[in-house]
N, CA, C and O atoms as a GROMACS GRO file, in nm:
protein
  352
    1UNK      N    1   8.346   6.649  -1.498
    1UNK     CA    2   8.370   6.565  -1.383
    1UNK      C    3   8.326   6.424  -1.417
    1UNK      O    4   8.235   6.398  -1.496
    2UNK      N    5   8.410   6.319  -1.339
    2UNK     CA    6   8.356   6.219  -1.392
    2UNK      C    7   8.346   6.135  -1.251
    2UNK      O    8   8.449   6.129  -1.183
    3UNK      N    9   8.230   6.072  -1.207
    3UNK     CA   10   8.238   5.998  -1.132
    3UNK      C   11   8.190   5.837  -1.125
    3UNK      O   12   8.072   5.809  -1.148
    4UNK      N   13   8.266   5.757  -1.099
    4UNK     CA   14   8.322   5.642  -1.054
    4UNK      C   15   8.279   5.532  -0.956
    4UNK      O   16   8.352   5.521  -0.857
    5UNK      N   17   8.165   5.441  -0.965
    5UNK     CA   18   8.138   5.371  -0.841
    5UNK      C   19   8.154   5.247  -0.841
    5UNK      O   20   8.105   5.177  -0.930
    6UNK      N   21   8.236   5.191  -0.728
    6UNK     CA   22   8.307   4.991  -0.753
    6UNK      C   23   8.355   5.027  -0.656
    6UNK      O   24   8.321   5.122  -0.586
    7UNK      N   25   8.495   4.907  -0.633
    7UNK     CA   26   8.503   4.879  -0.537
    7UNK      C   27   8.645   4.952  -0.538
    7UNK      O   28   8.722   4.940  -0.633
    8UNK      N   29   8.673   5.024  -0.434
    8UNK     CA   30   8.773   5.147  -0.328
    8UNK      C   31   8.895   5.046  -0.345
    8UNK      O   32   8.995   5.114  -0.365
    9UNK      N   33   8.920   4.932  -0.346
    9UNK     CA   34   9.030   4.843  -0.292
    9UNK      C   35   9.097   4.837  -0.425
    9UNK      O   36   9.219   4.828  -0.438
   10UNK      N   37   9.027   4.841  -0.505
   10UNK     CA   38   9.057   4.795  -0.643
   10UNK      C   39   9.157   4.932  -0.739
   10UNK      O   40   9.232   4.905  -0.833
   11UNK      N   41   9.131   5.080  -0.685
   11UNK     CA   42   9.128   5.172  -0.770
   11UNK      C   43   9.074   5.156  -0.880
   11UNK      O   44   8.996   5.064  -0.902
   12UNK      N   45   9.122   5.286  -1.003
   12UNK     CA   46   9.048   5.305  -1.108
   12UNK      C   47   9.195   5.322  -1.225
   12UNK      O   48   9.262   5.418  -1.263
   13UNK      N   49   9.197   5.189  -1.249
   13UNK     CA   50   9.332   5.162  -1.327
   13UNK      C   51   9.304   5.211  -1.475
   13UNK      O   52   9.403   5.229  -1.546
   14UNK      N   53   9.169   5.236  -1.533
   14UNK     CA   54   9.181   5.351  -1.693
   14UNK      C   55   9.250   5.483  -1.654
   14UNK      O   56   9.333   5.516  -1.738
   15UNK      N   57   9.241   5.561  -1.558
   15UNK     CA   58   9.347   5.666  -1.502
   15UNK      C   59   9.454   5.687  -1.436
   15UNK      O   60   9.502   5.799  -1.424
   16UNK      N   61   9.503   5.582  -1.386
   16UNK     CA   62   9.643   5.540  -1.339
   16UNK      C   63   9.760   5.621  -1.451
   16UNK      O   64   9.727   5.675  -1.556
   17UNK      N   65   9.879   5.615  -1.406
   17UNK     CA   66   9.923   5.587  -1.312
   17UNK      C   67   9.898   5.762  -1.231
   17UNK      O   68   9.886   5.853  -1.313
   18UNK      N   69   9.893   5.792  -1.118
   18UNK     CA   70   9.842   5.853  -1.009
   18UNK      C   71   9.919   5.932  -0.895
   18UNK      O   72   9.930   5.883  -0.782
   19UNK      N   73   9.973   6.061  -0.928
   19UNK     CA   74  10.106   6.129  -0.810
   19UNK      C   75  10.016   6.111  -0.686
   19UNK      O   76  10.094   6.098  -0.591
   20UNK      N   77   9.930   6.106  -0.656
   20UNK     CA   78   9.858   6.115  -0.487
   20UNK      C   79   9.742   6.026  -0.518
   20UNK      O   80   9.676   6.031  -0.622
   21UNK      N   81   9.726   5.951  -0.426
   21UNK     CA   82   9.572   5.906  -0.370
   21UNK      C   83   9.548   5.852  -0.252
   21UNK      O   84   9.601   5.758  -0.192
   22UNK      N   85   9.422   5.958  -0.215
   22UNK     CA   86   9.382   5.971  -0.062
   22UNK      C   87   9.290   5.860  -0.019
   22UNK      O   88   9.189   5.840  -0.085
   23UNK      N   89   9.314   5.800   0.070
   23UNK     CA   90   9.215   5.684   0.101
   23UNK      C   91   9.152   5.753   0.240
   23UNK      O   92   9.228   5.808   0.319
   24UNK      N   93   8.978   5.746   0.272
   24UNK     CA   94   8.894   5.808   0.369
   24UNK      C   95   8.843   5.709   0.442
   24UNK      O   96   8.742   5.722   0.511
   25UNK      N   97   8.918   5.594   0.431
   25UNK     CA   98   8.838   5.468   0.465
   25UNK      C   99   8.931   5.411   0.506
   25UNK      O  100   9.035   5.425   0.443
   26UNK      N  101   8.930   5.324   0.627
   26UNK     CA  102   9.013   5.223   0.676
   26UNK      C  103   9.052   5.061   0.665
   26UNK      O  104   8.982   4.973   0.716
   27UNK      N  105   9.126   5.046   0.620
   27UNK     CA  106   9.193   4.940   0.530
   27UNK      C  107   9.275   4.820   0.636
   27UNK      O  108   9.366   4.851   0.712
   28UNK      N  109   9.222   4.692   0.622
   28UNK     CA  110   9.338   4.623   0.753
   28UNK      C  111   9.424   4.622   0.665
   28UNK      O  112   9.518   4.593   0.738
   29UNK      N  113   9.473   4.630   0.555
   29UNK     CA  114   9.629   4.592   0.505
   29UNK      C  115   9.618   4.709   0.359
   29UNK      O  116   9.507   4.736   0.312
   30UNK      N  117   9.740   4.767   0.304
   30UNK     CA  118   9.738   4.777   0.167
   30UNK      C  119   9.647   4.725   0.055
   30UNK      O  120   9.676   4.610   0.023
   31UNK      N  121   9.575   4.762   0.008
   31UNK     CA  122   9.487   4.692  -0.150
   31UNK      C  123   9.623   4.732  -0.255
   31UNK      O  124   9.686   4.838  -0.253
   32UNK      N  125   9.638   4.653  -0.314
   32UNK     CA  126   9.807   4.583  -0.396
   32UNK      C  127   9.760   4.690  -0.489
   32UNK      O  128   9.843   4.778  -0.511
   33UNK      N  129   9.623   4.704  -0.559
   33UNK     CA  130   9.559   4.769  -0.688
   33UNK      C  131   9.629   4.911  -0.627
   33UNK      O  132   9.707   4.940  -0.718
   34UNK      N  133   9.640   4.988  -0.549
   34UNK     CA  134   9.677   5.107  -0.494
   34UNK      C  135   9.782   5.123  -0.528
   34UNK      O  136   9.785   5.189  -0.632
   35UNK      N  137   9.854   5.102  -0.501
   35UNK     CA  138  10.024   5.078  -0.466
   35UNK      C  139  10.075   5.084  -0.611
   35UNK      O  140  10.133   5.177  -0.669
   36UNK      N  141  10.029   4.923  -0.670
   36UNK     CA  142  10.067   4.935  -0.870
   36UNK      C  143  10.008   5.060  -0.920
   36UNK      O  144  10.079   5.111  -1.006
   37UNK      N  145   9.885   5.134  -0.891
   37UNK     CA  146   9.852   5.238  -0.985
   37UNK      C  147   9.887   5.396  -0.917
   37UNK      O  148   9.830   5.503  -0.937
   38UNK      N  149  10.012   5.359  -0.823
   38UNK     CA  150  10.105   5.508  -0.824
   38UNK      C  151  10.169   5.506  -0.935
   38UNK      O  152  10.206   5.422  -1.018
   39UNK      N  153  10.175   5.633  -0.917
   39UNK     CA  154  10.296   5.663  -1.045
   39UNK      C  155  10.463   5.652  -0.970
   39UNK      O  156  10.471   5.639  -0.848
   40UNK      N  157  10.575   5.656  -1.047
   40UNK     CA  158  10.672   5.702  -0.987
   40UNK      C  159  10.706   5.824  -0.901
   40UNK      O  160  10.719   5.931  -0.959
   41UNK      N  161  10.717   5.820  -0.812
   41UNK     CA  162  10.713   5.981  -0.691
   41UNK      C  163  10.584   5.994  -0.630
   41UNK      O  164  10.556   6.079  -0.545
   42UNK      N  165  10.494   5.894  -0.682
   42UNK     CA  166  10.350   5.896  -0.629
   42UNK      C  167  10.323   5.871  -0.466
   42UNK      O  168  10.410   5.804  -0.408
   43UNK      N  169  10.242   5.906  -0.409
   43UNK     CA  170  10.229   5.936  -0.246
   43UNK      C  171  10.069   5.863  -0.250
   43UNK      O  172   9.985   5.881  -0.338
   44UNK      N  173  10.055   5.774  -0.122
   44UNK     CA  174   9.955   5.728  -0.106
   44UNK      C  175   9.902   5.747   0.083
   44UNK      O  176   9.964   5.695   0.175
   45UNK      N  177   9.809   5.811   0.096
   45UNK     CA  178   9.795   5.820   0.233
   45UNK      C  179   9.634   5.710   0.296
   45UNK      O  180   9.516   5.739   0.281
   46UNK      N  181   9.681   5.610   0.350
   46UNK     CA  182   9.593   5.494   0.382
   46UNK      C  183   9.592   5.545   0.504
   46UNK      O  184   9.689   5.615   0.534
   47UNK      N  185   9.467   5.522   0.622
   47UNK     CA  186   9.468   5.436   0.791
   47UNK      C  187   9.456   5.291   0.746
   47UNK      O  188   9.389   5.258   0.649
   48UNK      N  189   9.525   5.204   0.824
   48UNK     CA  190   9.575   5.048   0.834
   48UNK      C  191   9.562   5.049   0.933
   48UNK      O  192   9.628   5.117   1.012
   49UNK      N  193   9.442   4.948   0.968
   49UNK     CA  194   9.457   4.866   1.122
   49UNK      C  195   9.292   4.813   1.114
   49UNK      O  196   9.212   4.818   1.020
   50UNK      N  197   9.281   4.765   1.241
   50UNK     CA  198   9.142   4.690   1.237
   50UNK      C  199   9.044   4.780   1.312
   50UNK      O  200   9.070   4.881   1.377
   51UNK      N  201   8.933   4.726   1.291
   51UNK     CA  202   8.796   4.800   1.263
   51UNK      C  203   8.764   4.946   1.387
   51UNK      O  204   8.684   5.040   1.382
   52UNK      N  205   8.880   4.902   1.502
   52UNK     CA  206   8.864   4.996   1.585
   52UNK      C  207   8.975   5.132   1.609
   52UNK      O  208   8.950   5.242   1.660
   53UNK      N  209   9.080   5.090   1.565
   53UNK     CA  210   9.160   5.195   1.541
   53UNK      C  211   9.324   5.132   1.449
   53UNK      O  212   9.385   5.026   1.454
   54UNK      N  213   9.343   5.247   1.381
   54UNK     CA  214   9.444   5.281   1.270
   54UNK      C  215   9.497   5.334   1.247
   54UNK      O  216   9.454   5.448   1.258
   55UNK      N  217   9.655   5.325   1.190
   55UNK     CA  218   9.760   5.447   1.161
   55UNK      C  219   9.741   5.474   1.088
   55UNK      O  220   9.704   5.397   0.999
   56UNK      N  221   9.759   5.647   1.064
   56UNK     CA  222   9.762   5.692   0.934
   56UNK      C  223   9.894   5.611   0.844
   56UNK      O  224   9.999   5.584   0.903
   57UNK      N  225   9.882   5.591   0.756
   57UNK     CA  226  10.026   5.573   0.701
   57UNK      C  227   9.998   5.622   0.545
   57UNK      O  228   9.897   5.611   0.476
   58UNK      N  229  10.140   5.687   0.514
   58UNK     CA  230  10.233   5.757   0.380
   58UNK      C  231  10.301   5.620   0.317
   58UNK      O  232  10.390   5.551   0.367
   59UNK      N  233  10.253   5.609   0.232
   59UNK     CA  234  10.303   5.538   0.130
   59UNK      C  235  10.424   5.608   0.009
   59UNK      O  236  10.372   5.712  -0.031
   60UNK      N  237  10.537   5.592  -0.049
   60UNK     CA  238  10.531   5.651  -0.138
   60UNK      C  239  10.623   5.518  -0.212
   60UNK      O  240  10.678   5.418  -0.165
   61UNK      N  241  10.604   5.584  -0.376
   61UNK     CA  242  10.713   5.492  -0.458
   61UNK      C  243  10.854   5.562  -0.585
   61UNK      O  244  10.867   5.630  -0.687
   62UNK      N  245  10.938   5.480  -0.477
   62UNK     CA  246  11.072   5.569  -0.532
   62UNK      C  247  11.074   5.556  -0.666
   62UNK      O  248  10.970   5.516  -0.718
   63UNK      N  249  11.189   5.586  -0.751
   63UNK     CA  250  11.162   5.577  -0.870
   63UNK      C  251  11.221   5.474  -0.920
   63UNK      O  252  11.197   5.443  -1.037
   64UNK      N  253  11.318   5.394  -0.835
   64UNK     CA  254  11.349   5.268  -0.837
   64UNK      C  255  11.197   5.129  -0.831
   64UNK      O  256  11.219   5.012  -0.861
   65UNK      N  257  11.068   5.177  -0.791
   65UNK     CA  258  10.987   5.079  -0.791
   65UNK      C  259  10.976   5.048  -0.623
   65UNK      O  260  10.875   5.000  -0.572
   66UNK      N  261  11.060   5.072  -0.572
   66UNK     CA  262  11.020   5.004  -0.433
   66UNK      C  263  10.925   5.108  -0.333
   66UNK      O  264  10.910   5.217  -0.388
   67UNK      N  265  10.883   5.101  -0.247
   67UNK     CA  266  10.768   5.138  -0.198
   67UNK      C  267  10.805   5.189  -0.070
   67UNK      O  268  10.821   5.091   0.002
   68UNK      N  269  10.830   5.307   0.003
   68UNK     CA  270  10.888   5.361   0.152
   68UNK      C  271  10.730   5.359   0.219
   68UNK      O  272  10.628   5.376   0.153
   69UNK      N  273  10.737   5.335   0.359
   69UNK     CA  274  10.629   5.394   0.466
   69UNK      C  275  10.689   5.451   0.608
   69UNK      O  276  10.788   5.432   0.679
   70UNK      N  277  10.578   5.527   0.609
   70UNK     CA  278  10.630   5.651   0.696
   70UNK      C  279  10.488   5.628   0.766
   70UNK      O  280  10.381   5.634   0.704
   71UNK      N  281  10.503   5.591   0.957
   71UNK     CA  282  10.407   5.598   0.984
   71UNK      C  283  10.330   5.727   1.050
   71UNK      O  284  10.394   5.806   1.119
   72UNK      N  285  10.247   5.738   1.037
   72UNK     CA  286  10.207   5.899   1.120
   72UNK      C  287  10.140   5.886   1.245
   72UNK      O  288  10.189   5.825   1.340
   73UNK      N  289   9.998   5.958   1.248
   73UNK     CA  290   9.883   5.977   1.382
   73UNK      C  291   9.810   5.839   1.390
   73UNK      O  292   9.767   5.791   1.285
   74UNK      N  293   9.793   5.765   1.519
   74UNK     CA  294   9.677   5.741   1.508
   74UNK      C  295   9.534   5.745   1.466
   74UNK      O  296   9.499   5.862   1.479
   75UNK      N  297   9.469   5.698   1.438
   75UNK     CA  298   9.326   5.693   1.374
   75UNK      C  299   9.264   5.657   1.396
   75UNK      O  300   9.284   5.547   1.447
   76UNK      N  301   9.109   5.706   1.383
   76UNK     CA  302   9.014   5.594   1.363
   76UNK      C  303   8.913   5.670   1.254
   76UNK      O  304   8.858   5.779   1.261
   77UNK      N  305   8.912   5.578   1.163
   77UNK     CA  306   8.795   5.561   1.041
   77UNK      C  307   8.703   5.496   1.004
   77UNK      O  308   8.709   5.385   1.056
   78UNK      N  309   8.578   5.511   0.906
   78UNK     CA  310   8.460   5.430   0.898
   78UNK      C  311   8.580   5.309   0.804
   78UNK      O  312   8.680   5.337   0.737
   79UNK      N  313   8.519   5.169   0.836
   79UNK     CA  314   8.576   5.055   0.777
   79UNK      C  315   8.568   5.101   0.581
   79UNK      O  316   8.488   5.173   0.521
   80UNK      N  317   8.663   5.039   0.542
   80UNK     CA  318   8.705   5.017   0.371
   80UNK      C  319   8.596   4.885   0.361
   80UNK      O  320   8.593   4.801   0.451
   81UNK      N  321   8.518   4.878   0.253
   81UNK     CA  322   8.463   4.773   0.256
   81UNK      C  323   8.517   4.762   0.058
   81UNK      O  324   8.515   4.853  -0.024
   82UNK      N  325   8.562   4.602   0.036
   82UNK     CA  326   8.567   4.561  -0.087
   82UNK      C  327   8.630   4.417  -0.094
   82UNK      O  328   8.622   4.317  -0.024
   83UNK      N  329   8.707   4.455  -0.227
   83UNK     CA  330   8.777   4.281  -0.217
   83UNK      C  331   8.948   4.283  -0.100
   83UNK      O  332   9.009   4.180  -0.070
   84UNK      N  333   8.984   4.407  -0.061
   84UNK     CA  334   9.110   4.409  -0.010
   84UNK      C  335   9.098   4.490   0.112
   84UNK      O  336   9.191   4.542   0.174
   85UNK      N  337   8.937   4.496   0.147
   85UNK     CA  338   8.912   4.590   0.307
   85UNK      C  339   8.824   4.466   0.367
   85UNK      O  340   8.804   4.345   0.354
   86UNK      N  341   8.796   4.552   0.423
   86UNK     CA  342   8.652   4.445   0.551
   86UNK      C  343   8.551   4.384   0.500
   86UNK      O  344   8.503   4.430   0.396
   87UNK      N  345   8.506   4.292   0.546
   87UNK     CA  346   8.374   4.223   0.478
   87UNK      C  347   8.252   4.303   0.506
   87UNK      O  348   8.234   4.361   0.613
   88UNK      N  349   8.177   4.304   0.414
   88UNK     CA  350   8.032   4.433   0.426
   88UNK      C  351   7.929   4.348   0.529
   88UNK      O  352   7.821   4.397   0.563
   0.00000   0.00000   0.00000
């Protein structure tokens, strides 16, 4: 096992590229680092919104490169804190 500590917004681009990654933390927008280190067919499940409540949202990336969202449940999660979440 190997574990990993920095900053959540950023991912962990030596293991990229990535079919799934689950975000447990709430994000006001996409972190870009996420998104580039899917793989093709890769699925990303973020909450997006501000500090008090958030959609789940499905990310995925076709194999053309472009990026679909699919919004789901409402949410609410502890804040994303880094360079592309909330200020600590």
């Amino acid at each position: 096992m190997v574990v990993v500590e920095g900053d959540g917004t950023l991912g962990w681009e030596p293991a990229a590229p990535y079919n799934a990654i689950i975000v447990s933390a709430a994000a006001p927008r996409i972190p870009p680092a996420l998104l580039e280190q899917l793989a093709s067919g890769g699925r990303l499940v973020i909450p997006i919104g501000d500090a008090q409540q958030q959609t789940l949202q499905l990310f995925r990336k076709q194999p053309d490169g472009m990026i679909s969202r699919t919004m789901m449940e409402g949410c609410r999660f502890v804040p994303l804190i880094g360079r592309h979440g909330f200020a600590a």
